[in-house]
TIFI-182709 format. One record per residue: residue number from 1; residue in three letters; x negated, y, z negated of N, C-alpha, C, O, CB in turn. Coordinates in nm, 2 decimals, m for minus. Atoms other than C-alpha are relative to their C-alpha. Glycine has a CB too. Layout:
N
+-----+-----+--------+--------+--------+--------+--------+--------+--------+--------+--------+--------+--------+--------+--------+--------+--------+
:   k :   r :   n.xx :   n.yy :   n.zz :  ca.xx :  ca.yy :  ca.zz :   c.xx :   c.yy :   c.zz :   o.xx :   o.yy :   o.zz :  cb.xx :  cb.yy :  cb.zz :
+-----+-----+--------+--------+--------+--------+--------+--------+--------+--------+--------+--------+--------+--------+--------+--------+--------+
: NUM : ala :      X :      Y :      Z :      X :      Y :      Z :      X :      Y :      Z :      X :      Y :      Z :      X :      Y :      Z :
...
+-----+-----+--------+--------+--------+--------+--------+--------+--------+--------+--------+--------+--------+--------+--------+--------+--------+
//
This chain:
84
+-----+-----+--------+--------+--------+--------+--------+--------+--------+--------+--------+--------+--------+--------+--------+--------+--------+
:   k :   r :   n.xx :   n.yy :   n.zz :  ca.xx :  ca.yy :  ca.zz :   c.xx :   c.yy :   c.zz :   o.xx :   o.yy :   o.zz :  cb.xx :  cb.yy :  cb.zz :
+-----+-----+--------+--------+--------+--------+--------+--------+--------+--------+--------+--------+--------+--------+--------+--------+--------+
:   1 : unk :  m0.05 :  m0.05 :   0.13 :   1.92 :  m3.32 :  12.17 :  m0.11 :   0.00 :  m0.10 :  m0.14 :   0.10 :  m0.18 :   0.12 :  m0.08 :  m0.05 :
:   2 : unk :   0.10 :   0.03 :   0.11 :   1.65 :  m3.46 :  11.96 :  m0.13 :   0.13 :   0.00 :  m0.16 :   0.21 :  m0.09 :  m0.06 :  m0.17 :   0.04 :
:   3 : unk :   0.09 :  m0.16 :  m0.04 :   1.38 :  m3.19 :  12.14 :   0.06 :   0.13 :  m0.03 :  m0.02 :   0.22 :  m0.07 :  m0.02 :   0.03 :   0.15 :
:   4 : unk :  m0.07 :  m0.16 :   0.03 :   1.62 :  m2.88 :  12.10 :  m0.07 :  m0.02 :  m0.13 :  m0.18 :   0.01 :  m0.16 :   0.20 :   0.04 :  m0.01 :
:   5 : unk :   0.03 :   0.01 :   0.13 :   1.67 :  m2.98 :  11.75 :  m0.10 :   0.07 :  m0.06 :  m0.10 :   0.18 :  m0.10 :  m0.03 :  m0.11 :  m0.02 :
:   6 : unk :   0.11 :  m0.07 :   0.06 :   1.33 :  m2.99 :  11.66 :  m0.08 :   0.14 :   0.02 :  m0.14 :   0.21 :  m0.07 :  m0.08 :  m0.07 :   0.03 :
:   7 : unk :   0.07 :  m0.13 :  m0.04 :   1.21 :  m2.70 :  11.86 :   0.08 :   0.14 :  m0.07 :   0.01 :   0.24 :  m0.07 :   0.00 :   0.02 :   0.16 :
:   8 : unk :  m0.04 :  m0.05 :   0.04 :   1.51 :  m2.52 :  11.69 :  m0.07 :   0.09 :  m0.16 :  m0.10 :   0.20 :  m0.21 :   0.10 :  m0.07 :   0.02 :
:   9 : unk :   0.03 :   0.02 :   0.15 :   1.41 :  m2.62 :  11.34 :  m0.18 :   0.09 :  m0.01 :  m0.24 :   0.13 :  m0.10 :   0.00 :  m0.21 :  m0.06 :
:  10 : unk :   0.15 :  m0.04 :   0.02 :   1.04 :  m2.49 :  11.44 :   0.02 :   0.14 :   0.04 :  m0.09 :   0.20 :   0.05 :  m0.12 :  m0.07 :   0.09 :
:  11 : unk :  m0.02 :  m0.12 :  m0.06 :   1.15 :  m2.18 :  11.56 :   0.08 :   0.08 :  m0.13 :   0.04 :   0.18 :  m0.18 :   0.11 :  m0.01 :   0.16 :
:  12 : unk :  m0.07 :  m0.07 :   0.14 :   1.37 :  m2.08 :  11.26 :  m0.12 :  m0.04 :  m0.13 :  m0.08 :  m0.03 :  m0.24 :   0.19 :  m0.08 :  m0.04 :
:  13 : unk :   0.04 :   0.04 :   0.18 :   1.07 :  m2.22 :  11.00 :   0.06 :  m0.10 :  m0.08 :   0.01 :  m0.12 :  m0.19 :   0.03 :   0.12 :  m0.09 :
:  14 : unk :  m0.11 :   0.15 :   0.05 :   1.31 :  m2.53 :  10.89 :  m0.10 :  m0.13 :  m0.03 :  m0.07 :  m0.25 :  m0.03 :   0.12 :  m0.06 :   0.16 :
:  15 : unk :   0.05 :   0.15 :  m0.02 :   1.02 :  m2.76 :  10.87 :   0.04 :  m0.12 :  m0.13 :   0.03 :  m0.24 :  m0.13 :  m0.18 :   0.00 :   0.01 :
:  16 : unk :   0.02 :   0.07 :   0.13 :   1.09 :  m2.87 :  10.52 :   0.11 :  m0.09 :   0.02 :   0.11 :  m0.20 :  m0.04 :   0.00 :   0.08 :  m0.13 :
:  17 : unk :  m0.09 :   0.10 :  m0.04 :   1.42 :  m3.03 :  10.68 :  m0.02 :  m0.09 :   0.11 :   0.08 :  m0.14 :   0.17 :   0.11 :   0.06 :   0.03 :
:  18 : unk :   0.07 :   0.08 :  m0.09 :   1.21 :  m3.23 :  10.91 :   0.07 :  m0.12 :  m0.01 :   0.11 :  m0.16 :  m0.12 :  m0.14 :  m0.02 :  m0.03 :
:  19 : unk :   0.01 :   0.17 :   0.05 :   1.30 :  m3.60 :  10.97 :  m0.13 :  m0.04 :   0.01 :  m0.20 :   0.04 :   0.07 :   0.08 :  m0.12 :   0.08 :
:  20 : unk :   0.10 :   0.09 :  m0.03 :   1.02 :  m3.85 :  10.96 :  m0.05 :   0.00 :   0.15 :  m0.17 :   0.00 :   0.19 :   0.05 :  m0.12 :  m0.04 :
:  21 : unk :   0.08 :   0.05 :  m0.11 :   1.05 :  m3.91 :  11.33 :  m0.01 :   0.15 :   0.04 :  m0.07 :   0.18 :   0.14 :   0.08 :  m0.11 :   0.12 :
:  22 : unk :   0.03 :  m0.17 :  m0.09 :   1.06 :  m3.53 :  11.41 :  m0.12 :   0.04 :  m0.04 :  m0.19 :   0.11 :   0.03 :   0.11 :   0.16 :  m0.04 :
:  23 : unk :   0.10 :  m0.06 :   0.06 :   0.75 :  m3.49 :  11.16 :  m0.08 :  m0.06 :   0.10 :  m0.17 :   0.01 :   0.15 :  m0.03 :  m0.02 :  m0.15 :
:  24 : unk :   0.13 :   0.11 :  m0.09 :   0.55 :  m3.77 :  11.39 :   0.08 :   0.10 :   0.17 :   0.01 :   0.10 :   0.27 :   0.04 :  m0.28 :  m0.02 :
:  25 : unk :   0.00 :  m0.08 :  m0.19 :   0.67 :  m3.56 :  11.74 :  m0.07 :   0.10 :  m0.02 :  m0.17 :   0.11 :   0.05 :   0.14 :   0.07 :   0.09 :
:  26 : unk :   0.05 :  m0.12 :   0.02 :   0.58 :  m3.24 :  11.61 :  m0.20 :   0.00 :  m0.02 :  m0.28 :   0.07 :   0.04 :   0.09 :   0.06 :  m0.16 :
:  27 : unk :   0.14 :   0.07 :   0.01 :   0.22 :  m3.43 :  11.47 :  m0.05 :   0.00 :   0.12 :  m0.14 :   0.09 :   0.13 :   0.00 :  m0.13 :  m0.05 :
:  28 : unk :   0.03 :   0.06 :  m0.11 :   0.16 :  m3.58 :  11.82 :   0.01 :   0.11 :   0.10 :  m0.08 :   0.11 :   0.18 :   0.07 :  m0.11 :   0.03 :
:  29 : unk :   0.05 :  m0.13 :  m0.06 :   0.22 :  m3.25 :  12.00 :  m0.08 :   0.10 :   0.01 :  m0.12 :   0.16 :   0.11 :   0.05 :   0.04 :   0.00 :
:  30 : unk :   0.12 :  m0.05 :   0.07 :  m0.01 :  m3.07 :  11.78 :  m0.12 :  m0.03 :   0.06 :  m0.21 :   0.04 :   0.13 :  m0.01 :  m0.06 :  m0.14 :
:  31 : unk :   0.16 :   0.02 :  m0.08 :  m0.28 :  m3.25 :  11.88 :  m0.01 :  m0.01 :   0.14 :  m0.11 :   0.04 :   0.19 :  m0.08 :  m0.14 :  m0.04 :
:  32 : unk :   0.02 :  m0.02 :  m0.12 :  m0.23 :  m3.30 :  12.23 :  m0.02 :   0.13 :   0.06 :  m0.08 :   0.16 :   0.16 :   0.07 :  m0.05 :   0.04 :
:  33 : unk :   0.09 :  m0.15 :   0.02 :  m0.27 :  m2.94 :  12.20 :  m0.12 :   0.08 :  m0.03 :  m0.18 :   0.18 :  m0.01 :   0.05 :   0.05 :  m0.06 :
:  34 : unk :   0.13 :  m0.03 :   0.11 :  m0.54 :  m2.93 :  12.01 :  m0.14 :   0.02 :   0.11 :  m0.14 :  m0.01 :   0.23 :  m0.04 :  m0.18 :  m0.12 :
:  35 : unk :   0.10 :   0.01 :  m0.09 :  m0.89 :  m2.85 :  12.14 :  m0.06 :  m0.12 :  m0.05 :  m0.06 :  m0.14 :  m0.17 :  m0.10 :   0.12 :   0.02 :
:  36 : unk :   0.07 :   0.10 :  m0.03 :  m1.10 :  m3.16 :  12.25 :  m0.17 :   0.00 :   0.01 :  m0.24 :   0.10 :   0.04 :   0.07 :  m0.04 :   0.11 :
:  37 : unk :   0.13 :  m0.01 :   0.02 :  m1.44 :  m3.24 :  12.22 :  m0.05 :   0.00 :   0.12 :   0.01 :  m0.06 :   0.22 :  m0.06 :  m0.09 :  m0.09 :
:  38 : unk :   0.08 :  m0.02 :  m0.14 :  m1.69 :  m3.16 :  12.49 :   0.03 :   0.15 :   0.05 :  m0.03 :   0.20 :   0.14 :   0.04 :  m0.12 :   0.13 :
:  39 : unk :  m0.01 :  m0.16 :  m0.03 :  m1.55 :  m2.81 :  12.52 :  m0.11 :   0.11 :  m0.01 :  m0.20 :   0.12 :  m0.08 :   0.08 :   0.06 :  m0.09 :
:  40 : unk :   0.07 :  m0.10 :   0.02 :  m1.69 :  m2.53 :  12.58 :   0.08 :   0.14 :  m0.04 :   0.19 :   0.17 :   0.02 :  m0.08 :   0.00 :   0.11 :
:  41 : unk :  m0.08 :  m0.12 :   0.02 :  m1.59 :  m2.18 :  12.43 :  m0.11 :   0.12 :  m0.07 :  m0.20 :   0.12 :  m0.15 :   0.13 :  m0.04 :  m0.11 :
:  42 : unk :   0.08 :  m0.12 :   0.02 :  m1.71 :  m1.84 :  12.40 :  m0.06 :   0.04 :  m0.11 :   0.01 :  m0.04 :  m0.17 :   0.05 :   0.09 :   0.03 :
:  43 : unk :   0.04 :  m0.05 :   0.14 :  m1.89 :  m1.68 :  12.05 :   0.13 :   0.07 :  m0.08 :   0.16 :   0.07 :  m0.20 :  m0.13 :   0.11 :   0.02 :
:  44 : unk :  m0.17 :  m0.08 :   0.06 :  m1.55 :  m1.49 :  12.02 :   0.07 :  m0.11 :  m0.03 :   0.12 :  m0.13 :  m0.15 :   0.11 :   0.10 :   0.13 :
:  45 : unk :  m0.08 :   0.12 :   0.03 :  m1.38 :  m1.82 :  12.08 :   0.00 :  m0.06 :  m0.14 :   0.10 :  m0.10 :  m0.21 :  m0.03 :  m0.10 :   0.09 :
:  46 : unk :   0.07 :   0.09 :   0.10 :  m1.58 :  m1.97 :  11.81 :   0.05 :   0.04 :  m0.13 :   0.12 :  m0.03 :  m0.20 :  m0.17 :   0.00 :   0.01 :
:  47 : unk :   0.02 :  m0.08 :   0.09 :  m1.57 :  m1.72 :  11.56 :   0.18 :   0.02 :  m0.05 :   0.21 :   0.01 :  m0.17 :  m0.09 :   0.13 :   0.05 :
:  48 : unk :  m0.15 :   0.00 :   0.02 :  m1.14 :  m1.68 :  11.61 :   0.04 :  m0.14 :  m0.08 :   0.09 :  m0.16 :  m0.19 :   0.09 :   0.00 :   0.15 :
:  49 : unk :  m0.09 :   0.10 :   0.13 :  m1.08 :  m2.02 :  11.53 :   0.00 :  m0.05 :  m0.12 :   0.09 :  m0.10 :  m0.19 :   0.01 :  m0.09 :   0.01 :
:  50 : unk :   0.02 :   0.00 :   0.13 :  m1.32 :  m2.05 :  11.22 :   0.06 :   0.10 :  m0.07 :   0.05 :   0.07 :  m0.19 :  m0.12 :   0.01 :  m0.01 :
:  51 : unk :  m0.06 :  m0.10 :   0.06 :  m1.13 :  m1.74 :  11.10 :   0.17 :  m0.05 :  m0.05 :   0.22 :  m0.03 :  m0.15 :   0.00 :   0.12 :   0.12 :
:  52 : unk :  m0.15 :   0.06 :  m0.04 :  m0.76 :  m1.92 :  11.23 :  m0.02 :  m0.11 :  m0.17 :   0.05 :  m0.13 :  m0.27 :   0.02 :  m0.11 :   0.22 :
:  53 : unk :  m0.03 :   0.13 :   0.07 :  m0.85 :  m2.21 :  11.03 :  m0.05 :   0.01 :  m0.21 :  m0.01 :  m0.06 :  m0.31 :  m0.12 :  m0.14 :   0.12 :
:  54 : unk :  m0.01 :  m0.05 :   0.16 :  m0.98 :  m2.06 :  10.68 :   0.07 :   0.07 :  m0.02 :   0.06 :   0.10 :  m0.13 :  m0.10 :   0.05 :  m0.06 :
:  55 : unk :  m0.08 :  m0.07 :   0.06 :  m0.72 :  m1.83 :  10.66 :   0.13 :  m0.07 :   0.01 :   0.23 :  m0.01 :  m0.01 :  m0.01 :   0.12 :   0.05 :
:  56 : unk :  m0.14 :   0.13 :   0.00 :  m0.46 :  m2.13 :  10.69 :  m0.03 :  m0.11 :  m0.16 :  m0.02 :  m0.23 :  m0.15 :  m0.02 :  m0.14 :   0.21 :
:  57 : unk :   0.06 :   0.09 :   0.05 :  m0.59 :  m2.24 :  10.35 :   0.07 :  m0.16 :  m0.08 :   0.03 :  m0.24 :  m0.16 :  m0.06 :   0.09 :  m0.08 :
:  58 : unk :  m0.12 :   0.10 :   0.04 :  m0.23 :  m2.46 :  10.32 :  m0.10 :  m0.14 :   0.04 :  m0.10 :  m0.24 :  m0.03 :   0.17 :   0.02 :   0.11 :
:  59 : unk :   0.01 :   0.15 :  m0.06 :  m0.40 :  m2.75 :  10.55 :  m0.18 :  m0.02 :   0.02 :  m0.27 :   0.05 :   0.07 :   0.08 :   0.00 :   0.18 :
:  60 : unk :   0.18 :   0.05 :  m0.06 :  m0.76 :  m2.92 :  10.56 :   0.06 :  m0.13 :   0.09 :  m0.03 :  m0.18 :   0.16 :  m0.14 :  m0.06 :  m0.18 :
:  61 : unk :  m0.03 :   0.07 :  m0.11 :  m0.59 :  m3.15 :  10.75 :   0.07 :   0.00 :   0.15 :   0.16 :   0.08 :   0.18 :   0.05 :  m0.06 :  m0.05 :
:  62 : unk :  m0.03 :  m0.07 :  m0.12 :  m0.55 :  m3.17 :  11.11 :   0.19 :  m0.11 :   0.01 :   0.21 :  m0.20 :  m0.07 :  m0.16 :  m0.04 :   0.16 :
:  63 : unk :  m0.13 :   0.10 :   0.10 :  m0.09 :  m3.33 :  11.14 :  m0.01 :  m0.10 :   0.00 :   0.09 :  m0.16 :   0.02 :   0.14 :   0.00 :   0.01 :
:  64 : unk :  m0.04 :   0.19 :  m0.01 :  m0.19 :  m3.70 :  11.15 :  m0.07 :  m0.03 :  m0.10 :  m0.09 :  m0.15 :  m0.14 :  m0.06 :  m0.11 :   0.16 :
:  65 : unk :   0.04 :   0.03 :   0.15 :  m0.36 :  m3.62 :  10.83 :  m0.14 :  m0.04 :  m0.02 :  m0.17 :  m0.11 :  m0.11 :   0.07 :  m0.11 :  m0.06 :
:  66 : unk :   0.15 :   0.02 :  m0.07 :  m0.76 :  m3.63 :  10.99 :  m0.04 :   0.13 :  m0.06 :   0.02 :   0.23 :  m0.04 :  m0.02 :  m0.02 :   0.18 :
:  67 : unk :   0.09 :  m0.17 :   0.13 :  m1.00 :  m3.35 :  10.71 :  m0.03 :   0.05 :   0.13 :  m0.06 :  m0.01 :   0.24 :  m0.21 :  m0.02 :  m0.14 :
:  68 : unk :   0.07 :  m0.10 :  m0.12 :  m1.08 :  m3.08 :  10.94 :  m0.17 :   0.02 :  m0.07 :  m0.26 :   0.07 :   0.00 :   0.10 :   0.20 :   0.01 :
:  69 : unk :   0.14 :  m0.05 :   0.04 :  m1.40 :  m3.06 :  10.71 :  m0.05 :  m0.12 :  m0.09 :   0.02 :  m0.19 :  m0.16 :  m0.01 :   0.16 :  m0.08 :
:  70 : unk :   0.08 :   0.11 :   0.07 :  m1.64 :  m3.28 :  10.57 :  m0.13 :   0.08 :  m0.12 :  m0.21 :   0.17 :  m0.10 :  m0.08 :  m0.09 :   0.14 :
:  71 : unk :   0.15 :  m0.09 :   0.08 :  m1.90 :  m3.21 :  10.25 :  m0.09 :  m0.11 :   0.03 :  m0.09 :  m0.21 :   0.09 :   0.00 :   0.03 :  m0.19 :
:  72 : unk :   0.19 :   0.10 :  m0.04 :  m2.29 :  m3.34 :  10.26 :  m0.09 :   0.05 :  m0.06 :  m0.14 :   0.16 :  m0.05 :  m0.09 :   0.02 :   0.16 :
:  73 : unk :   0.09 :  m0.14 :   0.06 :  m2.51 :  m3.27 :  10.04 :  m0.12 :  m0.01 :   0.03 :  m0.15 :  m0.10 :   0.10 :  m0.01 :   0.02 :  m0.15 :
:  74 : unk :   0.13 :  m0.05 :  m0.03 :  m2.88 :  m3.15 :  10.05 :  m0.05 :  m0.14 :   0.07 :  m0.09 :  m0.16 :   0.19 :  m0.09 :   0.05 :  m0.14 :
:  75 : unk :   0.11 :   0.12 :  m0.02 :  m3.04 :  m3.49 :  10.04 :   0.10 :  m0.10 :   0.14 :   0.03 :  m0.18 :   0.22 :  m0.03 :  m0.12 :  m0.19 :
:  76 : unk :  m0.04 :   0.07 :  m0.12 :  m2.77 :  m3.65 :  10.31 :  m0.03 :   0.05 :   0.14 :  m0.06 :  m0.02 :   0.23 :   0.12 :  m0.02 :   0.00 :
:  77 : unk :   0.07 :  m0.07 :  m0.12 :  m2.86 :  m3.39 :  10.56 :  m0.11 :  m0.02 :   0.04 :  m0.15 :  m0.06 :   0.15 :  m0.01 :   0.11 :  m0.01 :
:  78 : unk :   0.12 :   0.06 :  m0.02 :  m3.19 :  m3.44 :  10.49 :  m0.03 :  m0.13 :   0.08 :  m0.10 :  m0.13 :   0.18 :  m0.04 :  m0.01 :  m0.12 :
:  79 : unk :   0.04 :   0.11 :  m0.07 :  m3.19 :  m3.81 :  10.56 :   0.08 :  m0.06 :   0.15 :   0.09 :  m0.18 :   0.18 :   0.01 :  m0.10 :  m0.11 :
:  80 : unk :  m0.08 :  m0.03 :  m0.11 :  m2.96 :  m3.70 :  10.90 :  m0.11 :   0.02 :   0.09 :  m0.13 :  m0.04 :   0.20 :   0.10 :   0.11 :  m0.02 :
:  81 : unk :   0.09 :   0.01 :  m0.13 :  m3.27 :  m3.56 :  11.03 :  m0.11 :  m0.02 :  m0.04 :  m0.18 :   0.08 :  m0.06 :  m0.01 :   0.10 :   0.09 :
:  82 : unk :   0.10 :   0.04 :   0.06 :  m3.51 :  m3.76 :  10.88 :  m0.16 :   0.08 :  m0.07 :  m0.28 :   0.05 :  m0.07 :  m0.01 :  m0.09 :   0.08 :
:  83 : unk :   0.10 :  m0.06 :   0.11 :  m3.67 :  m3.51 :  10.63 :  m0.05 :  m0.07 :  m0.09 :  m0.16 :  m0.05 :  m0.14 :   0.06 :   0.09 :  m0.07 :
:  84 : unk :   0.01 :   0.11 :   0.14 :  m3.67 :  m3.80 :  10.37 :  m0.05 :  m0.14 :   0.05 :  m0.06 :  m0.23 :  m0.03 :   0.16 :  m0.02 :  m0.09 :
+-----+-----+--------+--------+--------+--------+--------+--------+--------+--------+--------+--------+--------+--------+--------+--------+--------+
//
C-alpha cells in the first residue's frame, strides 16, 4: 500500500502531501538511481545532463540534501594544483 501510495502521489505531482517517511523512500530511490562515480558517458551524455540539471534551477541539492555544486575561488584552485 505504502509503494502504490507513493508512486500514486508521484504520478499525479502530489509531492507537497508527502509524509516524512515517503519523502526519505522517494530520497533513497533517487539516488540509487542516480549516476555513480567511475562512469563513463558519451560528450552528448555529458552535455544532456549539464543542461538537465541547470535548467532544474528549483534544486542545487541532490534528495538527501548533498550541493550538486561547489564554489572555489582563483587562489584555491591555484593552491589545488600547486600554482601558489
Amino acid at each position: 500500500d505504502f509503494i502504490s501510495e507513493t508512486l500514486e502521489m508521484i504520478i499525479e505531482n502530489k509531492s507537497a502531501a508527502f509524509t516524512r517517511k515517503q519523502e526519505k523512500a522517494v530520497a533513497t530511490l533517487a539516488c540509487k538511481a542516480a549516476i555513480k562515480g567511475n562512469n563513463r558517458f558519451s560528450d552528448f551524455e555529458l552535455k544532456k545532463l549539464v543542461e538537465d540539471v541547470l535548467e532544474n534551477q528549483d534544486s542545487n541539492t541532490c534528495p538527501h540534501g548533498r550541493p550538486l555544486f561547489a564554489k572555489f575561488d582563483k587562489k584555491t584552485i591555484d593552491k589545488q594544483f600547486r600554482r601558489i
